[in-house]
KOLGU-4560 file (N, C-alpha, C; in nm, 3 decimals, padded with zeros to 5 digits):
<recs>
<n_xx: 00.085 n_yy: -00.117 n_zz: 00.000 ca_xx: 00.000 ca_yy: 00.000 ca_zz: 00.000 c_xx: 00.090 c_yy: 00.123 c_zz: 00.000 mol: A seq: 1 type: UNK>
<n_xx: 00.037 n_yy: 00.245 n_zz: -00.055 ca_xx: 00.095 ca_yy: 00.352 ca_zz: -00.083 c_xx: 00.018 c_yy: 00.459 c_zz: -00.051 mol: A seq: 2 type: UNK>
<n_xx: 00.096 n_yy: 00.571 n_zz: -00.012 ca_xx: 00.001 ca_yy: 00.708 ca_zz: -00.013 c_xx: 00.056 c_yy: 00.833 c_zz: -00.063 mol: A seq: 3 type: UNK>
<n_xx: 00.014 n_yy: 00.932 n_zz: -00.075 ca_xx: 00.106 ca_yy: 01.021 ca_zz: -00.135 c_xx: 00.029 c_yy: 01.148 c_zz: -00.055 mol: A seq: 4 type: UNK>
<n_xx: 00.141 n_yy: 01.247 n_zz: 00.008 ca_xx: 00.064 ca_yy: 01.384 ca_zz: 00.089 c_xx: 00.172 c_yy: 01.472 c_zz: 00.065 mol: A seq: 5 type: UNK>
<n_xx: 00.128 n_yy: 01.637 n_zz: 00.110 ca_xx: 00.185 ca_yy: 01.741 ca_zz: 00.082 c_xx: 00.257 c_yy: 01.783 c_zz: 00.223 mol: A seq: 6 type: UNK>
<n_xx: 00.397 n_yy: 01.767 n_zz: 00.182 ca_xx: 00.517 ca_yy: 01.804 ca_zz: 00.297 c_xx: 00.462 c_yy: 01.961 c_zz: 00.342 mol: A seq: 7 type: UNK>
<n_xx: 00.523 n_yy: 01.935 n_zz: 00.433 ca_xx: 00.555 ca_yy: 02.096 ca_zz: 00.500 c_xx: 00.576 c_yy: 02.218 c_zz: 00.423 mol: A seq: 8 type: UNK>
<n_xx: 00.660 n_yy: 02.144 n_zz: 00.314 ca_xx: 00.741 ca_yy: 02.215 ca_zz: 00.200 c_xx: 00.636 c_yy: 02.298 c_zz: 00.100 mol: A seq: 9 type: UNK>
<n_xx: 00.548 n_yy: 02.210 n_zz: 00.092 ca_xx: 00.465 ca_yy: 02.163 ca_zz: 00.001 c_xx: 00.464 c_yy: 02.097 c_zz: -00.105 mol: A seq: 10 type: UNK>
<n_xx: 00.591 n_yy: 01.988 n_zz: -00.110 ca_xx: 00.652 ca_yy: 01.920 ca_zz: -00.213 c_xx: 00.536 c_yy: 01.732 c_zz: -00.169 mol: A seq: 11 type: UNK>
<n_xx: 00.487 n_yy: 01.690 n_zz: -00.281 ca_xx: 00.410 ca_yy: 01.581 ca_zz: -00.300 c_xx: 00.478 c_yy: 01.478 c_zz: -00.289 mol: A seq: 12 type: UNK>
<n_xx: 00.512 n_yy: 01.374 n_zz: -00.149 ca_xx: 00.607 ca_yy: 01.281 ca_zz: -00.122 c_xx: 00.503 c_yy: 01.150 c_zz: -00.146 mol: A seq: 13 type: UNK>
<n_xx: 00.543 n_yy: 01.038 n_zz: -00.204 ca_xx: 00.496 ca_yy: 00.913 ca_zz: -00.203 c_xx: 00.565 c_yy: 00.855 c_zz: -00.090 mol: A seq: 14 type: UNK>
<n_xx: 00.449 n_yy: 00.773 n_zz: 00.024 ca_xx: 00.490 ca_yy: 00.692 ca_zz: 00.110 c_xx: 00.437 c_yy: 00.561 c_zz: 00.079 mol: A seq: 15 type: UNK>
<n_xx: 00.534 n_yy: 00.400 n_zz: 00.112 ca_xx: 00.498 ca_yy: 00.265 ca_zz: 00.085 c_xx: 00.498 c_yy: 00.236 c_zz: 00.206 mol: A seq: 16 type: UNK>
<n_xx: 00.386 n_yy: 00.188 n_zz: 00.254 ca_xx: 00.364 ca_yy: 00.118 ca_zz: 00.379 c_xx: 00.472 c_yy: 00.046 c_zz: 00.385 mol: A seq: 17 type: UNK>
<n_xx: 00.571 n_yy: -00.052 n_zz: 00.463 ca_xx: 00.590 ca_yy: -00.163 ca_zz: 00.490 c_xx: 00.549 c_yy: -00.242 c_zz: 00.528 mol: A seq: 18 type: UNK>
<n_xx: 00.478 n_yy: -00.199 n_zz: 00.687 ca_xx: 00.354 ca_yy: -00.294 ca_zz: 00.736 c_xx: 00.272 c_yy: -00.231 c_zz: 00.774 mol: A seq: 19 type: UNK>
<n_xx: 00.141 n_yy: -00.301 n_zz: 00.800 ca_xx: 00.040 ca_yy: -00.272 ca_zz: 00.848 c_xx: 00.060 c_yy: -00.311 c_zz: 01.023 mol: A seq: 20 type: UNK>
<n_xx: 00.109 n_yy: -00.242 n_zz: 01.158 ca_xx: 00.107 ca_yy: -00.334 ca_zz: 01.255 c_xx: -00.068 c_yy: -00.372 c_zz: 01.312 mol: A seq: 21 type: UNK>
<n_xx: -00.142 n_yy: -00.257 n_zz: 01.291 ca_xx: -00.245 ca_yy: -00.294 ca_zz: 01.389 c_xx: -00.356 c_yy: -00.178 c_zz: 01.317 mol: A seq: 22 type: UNK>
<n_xx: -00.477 n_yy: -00.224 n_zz: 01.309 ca_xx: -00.587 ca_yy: -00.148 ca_zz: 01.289 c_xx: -00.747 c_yy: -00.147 c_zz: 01.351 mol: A seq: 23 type: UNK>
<n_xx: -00.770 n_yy: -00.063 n_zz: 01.408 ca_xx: -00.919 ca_yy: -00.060 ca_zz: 01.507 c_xx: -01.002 c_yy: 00.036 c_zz: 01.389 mol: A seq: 24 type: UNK>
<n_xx: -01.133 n_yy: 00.062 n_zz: 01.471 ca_xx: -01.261 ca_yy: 00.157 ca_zz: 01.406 c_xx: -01.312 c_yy: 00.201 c_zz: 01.531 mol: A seq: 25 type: UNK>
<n_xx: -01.351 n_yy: 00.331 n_zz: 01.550 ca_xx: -01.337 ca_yy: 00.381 ca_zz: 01.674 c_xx: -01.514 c_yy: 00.354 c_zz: 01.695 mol: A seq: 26 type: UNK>
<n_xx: -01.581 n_yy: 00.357 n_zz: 01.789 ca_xx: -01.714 ca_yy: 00.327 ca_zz: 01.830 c_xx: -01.809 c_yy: 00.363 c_zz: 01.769 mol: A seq: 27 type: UNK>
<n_xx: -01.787 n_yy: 00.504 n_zz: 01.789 ca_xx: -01.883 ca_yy: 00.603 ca_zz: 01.705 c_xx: -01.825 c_yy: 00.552 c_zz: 01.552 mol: A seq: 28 type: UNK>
<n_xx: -01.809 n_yy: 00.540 n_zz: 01.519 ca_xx: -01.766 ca_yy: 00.466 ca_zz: 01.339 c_xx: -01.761 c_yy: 00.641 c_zz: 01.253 mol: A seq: 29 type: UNK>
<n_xx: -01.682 n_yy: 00.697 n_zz: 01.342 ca_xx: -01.661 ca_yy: 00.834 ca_zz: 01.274 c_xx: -01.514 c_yy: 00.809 c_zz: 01.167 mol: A seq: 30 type: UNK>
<n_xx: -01.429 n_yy: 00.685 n_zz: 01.199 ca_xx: -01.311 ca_yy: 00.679 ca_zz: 01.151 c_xx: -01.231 c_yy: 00.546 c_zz: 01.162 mol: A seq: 31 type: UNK>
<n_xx: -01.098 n_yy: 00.504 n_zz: 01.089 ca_xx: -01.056 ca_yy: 00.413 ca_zz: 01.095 c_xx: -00.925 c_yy: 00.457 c_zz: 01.143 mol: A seq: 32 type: UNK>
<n_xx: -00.819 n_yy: 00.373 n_zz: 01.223 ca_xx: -00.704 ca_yy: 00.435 ca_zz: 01.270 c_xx: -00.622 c_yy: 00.286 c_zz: 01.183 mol: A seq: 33 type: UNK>
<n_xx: -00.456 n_yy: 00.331 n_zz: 01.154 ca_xx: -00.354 ca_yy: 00.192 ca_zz: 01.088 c_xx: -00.238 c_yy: 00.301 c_zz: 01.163 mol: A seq: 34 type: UNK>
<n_xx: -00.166 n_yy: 00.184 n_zz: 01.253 ca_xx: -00.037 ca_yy: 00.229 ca_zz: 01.250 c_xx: 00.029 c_yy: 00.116 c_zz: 01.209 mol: A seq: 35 type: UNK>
<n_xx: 00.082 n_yy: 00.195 n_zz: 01.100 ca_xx: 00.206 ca_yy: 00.152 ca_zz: 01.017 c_xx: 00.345 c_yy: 00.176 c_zz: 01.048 mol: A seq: 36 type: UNK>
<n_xx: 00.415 n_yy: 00.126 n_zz: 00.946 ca_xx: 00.585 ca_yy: 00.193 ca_zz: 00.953 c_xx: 00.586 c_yy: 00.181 c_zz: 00.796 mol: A seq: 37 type: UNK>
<n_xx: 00.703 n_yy: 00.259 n_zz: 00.805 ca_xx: 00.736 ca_yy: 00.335 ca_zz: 00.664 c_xx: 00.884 c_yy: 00.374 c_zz: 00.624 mol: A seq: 38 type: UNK>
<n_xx: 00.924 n_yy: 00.380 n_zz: 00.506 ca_xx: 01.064 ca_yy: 00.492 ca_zz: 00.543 c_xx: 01.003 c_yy: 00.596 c_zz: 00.524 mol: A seq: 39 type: UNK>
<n_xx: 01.056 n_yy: 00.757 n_zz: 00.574 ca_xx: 01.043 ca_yy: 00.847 ca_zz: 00.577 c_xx: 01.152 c_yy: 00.962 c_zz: 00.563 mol: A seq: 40 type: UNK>
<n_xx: 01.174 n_yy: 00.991 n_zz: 00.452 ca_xx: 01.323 ca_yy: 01.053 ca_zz: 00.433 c_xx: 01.439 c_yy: 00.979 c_zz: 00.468 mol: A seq: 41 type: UNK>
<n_xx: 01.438 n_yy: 00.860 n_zz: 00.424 ca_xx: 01.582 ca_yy: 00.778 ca_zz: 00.482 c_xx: 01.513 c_yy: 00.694 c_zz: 00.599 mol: A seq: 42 type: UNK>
<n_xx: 01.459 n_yy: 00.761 n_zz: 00.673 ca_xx: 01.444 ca_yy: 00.652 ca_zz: 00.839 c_xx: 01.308 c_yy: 00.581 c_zz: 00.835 mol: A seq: 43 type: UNK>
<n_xx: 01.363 n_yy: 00.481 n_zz: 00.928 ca_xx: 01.187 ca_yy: 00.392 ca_zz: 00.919 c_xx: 01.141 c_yy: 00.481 c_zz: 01.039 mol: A seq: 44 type: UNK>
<n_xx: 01.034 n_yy: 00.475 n_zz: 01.012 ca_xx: 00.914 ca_yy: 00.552 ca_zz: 01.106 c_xx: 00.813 c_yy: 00.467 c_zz: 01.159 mol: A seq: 45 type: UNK>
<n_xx: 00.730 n_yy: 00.491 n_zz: 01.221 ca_xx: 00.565 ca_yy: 00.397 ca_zz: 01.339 c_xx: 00.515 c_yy: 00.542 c_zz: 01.309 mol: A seq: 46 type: UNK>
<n_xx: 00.399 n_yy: 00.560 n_zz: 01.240 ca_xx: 00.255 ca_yy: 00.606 ca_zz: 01.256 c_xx: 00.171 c_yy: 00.601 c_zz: 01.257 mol: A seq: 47 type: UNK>
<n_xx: 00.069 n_yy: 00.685 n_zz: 01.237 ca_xx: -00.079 ca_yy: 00.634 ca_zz: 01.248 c_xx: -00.126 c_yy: 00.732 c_zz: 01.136 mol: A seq: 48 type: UNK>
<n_xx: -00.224 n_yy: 00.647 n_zz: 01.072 ca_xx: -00.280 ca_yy: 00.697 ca_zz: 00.965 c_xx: -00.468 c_yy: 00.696 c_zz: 01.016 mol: A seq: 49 type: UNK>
<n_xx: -00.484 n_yy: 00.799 n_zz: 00.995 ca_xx: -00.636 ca_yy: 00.806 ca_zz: 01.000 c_xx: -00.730 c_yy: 00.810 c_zz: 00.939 mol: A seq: 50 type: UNK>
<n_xx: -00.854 n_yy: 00.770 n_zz: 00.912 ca_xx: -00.938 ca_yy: 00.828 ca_zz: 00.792 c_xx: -01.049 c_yy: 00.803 c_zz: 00.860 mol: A seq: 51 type: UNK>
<n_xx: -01.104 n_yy: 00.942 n_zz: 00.797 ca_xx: -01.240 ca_yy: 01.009 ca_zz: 00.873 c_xx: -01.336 c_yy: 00.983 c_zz: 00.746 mol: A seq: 52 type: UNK>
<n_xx: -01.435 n_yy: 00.919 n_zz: 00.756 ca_xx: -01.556 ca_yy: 00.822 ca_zz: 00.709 c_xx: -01.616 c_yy: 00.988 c_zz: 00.650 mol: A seq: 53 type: UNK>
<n_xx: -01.678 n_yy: 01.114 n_zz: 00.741 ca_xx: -01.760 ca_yy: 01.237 ca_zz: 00.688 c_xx: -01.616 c_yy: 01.282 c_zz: 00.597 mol: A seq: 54 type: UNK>
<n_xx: -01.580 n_yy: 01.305 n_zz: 00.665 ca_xx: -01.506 ca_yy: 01.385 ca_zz: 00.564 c_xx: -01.408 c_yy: 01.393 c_zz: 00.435 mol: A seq: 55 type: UNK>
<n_xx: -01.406 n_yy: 01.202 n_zz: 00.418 ca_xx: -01.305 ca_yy: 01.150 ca_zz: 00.288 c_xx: -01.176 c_yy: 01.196 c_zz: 00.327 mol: A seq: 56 type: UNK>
<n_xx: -01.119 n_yy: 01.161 n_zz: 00.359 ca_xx: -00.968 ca_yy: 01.231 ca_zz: 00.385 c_xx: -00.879 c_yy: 01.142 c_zz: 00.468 mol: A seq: 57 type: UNK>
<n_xx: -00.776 n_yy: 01.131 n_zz: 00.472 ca_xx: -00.665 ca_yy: 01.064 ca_zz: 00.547 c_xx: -00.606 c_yy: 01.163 c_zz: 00.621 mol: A seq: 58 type: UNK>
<n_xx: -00.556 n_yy: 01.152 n_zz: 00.728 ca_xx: -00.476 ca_yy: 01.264 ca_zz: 00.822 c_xx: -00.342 c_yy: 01.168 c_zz: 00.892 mol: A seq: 59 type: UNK>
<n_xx: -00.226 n_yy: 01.234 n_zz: 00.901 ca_xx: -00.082 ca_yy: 01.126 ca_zz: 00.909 c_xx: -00.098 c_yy: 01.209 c_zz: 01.041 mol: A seq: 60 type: UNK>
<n_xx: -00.015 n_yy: 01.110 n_zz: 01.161 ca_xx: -00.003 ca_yy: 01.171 ca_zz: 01.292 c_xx: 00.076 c_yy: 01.081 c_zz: 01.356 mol: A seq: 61 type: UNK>
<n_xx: 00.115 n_yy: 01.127 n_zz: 01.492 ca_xx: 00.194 ca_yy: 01.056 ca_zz: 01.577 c_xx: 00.326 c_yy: 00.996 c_zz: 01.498 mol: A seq: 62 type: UNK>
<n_xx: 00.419 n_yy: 01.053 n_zz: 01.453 ca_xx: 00.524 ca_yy: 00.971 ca_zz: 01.354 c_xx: 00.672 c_yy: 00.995 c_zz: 01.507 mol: A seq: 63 type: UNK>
<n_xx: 00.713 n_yy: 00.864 n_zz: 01.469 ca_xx: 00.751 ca_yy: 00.823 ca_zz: 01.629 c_xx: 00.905 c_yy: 00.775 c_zz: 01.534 mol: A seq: 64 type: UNK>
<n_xx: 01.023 n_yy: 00.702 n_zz: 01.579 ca_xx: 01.127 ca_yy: 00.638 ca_zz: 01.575 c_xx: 01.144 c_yy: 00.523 c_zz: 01.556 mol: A seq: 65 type: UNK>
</recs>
């Protein structure tokens, strides 16, 4: 799996999952949470990827070591 979002920079980076470790759906079924790992500029990374069901959209967060 792959995603592609707008850096800081505002330069359009493609990210490849490596893994999927773990994925829930929160109660209210407002959203789905995946923390993954990834490389990320050179380093592997653990985040969490979100996606919000109203609003179509993915949101990247928590990017850890």
């Amino acid at each position: 799996m792959r995603f592609r979002f707008r850096d800081r920079n505002g330069e359009i980076i493609t990210i490849n999952i490596e893994k999927i470790i773990s994925t829930d759906q929160e109660c209210s079924s407002l959203g789905a949470n995946f923390i993954c790992t990834a490389i990320l500029y050179g380093i592997q990374k653990t985040f969490r990827l979100r996606y919000n069901y109203y609003a179509h959209e993915w949101r990247m967060a928590g990017i850890g070591g």
